[in-house]
C-alpha positions as CSV (number, residue, x, y, z in Angstrom):
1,X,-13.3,-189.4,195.6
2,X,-9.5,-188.9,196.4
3,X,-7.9,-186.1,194.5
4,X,-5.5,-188.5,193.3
5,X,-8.0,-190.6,191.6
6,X,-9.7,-187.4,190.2
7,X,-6.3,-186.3,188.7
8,X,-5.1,-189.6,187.2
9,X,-8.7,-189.7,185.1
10,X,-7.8,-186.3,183.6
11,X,-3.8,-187.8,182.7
12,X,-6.0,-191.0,181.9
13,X,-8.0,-189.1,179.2
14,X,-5.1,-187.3,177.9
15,X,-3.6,-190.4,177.4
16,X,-6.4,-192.0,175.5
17,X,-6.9,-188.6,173.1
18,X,-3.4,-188.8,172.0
19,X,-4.0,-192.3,171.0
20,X,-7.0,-191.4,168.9
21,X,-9.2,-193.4,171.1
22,X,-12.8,-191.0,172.1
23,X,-15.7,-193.0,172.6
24,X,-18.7,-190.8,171.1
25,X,-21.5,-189.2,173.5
26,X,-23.7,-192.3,172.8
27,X,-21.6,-194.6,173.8
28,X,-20.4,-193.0,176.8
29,X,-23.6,-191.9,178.4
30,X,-25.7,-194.1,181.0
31,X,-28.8,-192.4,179.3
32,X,-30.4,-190.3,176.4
33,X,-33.2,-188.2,176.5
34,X,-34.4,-186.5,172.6
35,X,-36.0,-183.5,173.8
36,X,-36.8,-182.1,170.0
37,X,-36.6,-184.5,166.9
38,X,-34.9,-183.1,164.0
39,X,-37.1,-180.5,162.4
40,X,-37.2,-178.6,158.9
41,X,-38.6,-174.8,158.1
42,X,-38.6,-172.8,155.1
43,X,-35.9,-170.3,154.9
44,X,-37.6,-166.4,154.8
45,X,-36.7,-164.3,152.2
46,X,-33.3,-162.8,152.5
47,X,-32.9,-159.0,152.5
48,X,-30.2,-158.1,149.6
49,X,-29.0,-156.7,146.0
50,X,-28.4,-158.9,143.3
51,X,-24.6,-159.8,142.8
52,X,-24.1,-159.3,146.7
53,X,-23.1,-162.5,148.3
54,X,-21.3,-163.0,145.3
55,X,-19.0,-160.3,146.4
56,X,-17.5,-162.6,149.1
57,X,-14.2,-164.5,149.0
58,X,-13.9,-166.1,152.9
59,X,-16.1,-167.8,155.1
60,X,-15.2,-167.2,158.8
61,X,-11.2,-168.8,159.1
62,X,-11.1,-171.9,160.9
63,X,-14.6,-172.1,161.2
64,X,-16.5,-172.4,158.1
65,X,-16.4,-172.4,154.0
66,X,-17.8,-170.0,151.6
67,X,-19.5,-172.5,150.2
68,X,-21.4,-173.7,153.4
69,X,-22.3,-170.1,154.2
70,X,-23.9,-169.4,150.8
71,X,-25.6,-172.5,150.9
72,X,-27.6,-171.6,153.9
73,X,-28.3,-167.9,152.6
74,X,-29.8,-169.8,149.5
75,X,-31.5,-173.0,150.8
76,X,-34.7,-173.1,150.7
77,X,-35.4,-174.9,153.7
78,X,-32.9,-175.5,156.3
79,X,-32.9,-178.8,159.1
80,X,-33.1,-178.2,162.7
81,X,-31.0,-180.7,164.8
82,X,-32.6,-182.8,167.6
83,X,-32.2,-181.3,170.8
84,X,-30.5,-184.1,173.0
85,X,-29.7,-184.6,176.8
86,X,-26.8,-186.8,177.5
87,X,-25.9,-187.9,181.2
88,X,-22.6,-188.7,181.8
89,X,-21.8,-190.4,185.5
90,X,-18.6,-189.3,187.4
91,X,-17.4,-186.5,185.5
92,X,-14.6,-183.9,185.8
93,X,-15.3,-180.4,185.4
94,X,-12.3,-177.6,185.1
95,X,-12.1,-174.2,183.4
96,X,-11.0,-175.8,180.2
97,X,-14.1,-178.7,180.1
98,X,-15.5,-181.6,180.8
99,X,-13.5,-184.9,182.0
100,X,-15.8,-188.2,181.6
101,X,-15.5,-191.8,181.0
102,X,-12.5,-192.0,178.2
103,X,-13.2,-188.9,176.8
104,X,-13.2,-185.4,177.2
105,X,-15.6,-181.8,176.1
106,X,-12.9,-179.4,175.1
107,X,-13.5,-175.7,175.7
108,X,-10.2,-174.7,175.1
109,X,-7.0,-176.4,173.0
110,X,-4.9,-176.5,177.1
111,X,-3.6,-179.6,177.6
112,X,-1.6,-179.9,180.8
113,X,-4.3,-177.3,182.2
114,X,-7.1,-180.3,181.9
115,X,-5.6,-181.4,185.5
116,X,-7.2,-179.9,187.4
117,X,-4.9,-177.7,190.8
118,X,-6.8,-176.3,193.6
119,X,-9.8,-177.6,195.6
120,X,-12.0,-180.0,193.9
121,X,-15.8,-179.0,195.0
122,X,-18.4,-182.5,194.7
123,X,-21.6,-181.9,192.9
124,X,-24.6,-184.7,192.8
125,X,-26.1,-183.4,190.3
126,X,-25.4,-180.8,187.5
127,X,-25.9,-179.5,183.8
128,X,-23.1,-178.1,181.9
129,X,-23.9,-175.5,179.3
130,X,-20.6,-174.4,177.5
131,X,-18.8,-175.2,174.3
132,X,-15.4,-174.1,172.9
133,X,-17.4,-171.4,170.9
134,X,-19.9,-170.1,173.6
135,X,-16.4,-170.2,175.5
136,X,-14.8,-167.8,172.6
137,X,-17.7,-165.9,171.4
138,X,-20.1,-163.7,173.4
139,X,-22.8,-163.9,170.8
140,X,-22.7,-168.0,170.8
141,X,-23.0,-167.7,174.7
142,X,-25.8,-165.6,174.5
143,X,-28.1,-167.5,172.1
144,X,-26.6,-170.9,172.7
145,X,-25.4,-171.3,176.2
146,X,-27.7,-169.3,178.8
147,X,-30.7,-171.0,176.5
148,X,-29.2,-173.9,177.1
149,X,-29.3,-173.4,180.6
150,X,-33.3,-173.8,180.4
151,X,-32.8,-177.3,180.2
152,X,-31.4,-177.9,183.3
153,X,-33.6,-179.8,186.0
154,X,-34.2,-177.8,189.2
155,X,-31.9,-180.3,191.1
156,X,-29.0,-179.5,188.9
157,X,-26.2,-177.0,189.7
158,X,-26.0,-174.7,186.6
159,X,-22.5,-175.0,184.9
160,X,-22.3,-171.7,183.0
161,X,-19.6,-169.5,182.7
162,X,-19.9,-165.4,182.5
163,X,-16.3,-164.1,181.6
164,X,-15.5,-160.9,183.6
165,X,-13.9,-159.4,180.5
166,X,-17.4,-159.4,178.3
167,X,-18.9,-156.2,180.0
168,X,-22.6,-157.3,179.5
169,X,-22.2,-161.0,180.5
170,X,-23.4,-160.7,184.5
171,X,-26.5,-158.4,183.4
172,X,-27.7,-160.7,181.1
173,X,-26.7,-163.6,183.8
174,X,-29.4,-161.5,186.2
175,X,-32.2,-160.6,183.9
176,X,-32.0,-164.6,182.8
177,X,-32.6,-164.7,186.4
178,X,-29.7,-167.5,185.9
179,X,-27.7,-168.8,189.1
180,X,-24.5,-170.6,187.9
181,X,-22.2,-172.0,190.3
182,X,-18.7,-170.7,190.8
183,X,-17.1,-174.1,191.6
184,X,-13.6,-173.6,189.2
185,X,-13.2,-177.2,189.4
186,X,-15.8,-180.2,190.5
187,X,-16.3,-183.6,190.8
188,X,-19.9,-184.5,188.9
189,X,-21.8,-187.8,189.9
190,X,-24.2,-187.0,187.8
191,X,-24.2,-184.3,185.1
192,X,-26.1,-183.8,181.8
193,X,-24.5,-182.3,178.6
194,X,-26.3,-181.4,175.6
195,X,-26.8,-181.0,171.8
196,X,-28.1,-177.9,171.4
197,X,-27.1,-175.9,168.3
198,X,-30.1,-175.6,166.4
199,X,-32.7,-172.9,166.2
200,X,-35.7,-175.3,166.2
201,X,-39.0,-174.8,168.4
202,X,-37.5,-176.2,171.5
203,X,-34.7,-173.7,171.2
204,X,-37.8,-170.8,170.7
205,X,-39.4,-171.9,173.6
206,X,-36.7,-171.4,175.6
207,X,-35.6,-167.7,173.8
208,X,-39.3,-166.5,174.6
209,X,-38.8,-167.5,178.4
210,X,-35.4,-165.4,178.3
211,X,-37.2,-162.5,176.5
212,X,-39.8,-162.3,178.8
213,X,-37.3,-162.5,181.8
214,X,-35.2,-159.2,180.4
215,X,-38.4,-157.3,179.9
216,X,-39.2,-157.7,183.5
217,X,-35.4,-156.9,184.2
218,X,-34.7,-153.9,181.8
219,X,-37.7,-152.3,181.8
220,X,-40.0,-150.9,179.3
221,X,-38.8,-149.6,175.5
222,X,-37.4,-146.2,174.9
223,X,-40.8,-143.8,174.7
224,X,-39.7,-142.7,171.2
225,X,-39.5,-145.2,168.8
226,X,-36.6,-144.6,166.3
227,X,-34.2,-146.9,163.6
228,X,-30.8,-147.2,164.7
229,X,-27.7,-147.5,164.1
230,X,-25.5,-149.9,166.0
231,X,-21.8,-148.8,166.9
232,X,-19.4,-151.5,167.4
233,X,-16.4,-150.5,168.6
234,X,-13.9,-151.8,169.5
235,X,-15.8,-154.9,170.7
236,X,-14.8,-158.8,170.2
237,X,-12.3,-159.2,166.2
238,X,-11.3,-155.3,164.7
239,X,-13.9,-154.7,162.3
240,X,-13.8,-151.2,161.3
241,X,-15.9,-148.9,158.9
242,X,-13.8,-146.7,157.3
243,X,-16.1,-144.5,156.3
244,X,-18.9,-144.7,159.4
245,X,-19.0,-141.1,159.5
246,X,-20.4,-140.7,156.3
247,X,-22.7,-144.0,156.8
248,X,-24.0,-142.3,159.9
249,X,-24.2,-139.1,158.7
250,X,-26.5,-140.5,155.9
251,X,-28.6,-142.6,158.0
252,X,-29.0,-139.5,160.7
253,X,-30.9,-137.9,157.4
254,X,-33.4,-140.9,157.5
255,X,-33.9,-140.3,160.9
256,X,-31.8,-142.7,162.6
257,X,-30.1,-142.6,166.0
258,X,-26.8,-144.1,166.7
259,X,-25.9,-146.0,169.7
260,X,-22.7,-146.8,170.8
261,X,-21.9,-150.3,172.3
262,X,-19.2,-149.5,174.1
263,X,-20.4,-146.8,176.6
264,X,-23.6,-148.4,177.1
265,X,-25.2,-150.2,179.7
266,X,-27.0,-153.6,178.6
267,X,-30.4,-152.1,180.4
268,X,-30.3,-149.2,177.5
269,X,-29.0,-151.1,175.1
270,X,-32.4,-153.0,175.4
271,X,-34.5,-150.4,175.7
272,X,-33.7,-148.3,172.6
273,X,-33.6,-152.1,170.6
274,X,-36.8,-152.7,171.7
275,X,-38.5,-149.5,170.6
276,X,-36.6,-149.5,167.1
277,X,-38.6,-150.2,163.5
278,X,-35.1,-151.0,161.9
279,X,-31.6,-151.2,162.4
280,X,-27.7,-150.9,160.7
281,X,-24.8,-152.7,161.8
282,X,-21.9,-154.3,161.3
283,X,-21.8,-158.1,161.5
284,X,-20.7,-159.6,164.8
285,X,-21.4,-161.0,168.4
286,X,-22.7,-157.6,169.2
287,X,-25.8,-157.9,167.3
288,X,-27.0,-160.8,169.4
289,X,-28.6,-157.8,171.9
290,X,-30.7,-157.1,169.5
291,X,-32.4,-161.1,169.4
292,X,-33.7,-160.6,172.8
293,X,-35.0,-157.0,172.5
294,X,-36.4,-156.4,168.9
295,X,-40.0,-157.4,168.1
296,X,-40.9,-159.5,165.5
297,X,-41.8,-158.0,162.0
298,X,-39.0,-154.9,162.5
299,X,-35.7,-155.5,160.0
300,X,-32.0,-155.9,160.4
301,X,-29.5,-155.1,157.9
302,X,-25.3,-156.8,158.3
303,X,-22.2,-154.9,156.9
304,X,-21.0,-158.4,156.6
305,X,-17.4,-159.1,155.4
306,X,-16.3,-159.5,152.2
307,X,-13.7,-162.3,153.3
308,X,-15.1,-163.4,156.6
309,X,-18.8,-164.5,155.4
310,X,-21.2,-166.2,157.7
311,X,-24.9,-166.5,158.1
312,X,-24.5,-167.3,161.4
313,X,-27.1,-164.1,162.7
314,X,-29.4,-164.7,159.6
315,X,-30.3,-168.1,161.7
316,X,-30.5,-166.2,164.7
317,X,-32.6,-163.3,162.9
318,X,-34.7,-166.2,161.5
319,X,-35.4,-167.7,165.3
320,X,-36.7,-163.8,166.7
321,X,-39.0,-163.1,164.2
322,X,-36.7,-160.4,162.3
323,X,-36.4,-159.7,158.6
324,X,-32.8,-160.0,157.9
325,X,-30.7,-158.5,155.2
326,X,-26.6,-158.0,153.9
327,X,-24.6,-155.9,152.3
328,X,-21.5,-157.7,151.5
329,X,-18.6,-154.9,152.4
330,X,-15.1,-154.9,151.0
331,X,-11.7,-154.9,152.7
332,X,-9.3,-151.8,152.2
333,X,-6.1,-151.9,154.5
334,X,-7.1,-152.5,158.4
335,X,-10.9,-151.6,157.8
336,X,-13.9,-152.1,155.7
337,X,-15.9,-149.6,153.4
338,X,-19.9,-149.4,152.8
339,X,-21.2,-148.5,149.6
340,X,-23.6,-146.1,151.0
341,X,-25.8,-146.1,147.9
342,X,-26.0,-149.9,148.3
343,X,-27.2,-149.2,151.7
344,X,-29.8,-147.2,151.1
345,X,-31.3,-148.9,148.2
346,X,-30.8,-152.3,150.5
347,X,-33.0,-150.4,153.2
348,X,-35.9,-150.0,150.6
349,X,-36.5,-153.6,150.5
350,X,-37.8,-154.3,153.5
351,X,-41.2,-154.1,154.7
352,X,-42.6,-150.7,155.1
């Protein structure tokens, strides 16, 4: 197709956004495949004081409600979306999305970007695998978008970003044993999209396949097996612990080893998770290392925010097999502190 026609369906679809007209995914697609039907589980206990979540006063800004966060924490069963395949003919793909028939997949809010300048590479065939949050958020590529990439068909190019600027993105890319293409824009004839959020049994299927791939990659666990606790630096949004010396100082009494995420390799990141009984962190994308390398049955305990609340990595927790629990930390200037009693009597309630 002429590069002229290519760039007057991305001024086309601009045009028809501002003008409130989308057509939905349904409606746009030539077919639909339901790979999992919606699915419901019973929510596992959750790991935490009394009065805890009550502590909180956010959910994550521009994201989510309190009130939707603590209603997953306290549900007792929770819905798993279907899994879906959409296939979309003649399609525009550019760093910032997708391009297809009157509408458009946004993975960022660039507009004049959306045309695409440059060579314009043709693809047959090909499944795209990113969102505006696996786009924004390491720990929503991690789980979300390289599983997604499982469901591409063997004659499909793999549409999967790895951002240069997330240090651990092209080692996990490699132990997926993942092959993206590096195409920055291309013209699709056929390309599949997907719903894919939930954490139901396809989704499992597909975390056990990438499991199993970074134990052949990274190796064997660490040959002592000891509870950690995870540093996270100055990794993704500033979360600091105010008082982590005195957090780590206590948990280095209970035997624990501290590993910092920043001057670590994903390989050894991987093999100390995979050998640990327990571990301590602050909330965040960093913890998402920990899905693909701790066993099932060991625990998990969150410094989550008091004004940035999210069960976002209980779900995750609840897909691997881990027991999960918070402690709800407060806000004092540009940092957090942890009621280190809290913590401790928190860690007596998991499983021995």
């Amino acid at each position: 197709m002429k590069l002229s026609l290519i760039r007057y369906r991305a001024l086309l679809n601009m045009a028809l956004s501002v003008v409130g007209f989308e057509p939905s995914w349904s409606d746009a697609a030539v077919d639909v495949e339901v790979i999992q039907e919606q699915e419901e589980e019973e929510v596992p206990r959750l790991y935490c004081l009394p009065g805890q979540l009550e502590r909180a006063t956010s959910g994550v800004p521009g994201h989510s409600t309190l009130a939707r966060e603590l209603a997953f924490f306290s549900r007792p069963s929770a819905p798993h979306a279907p899994v879906v395949r959409y296939t979309f003919r003649d399609c525009l793909v550019h760093p910032h999305g997708v391009e297809f028939a009157g509408g458009h997949i946004r993975k960022s809010s660039a507009r004049l970007q959306r045309i695409p300048r440059g060579p314009i590479k043709e693809i047959p065939q090909a499944a795209y695998c990113m969102s505006a949050v696996s786009r924004q958020y390491f720990g929503h590529w991690l789980q979300d978008a390289c599983a997604t990439a499982l469901l591409a068909r063997p004659e499909e190019a793999l549409l999967l970003d790895v951002r240069k600027d997330w240090p651990h993105a092209r080692e996990y890319v490699n132990a997926f044993e993942l092959r993206p293409d590096t195409a920055a824009n291309a013209w699709v004839r056929e390309l599949s999209v997907f719903q894919d959020f939930s954490q139901g049994s396809s989704k499992r299927q597909r975390y056990a396949t990438l499991r199993a791939r970074a134990a052949r990659h990274f190796g064997p666990p660490a040959p002592i097996a000891r509870p950690l606790y995870l540093r996270r630096g100055s990794m993704g949004v500033a979360r600091v612990v105010l008082n982590e010396e005195e957090v780590i100082q206590r948990l280095e009494r209970e035997g624990f080893q501290v590993l910092d995420i920043d001057n670590l390799r994903g390989a050894e990141i991987y093999r100390m998770a995979c050998a640990a009984p327990r571990v301590v962190s602050m909330d965040g994308s960093h913890l998402n290392h920990l899905y693909f390398s701790m066993r099932p049955g060991t625990s998990l305990l969150t410094f989550i925010q008091s004004d940035r609340l999210t069960a976002t990595n209980f779900g995750y927790a609840i897909a691997a097999g881990i027991h999960f629990g918070v402690q709800v930390v407060d806000r004092r200037g540009d940092g957090y502190v942890v009621d280190i009693d809290a913590m401790m009597r928190t860690l007596e309630l998991f499983p021995a």
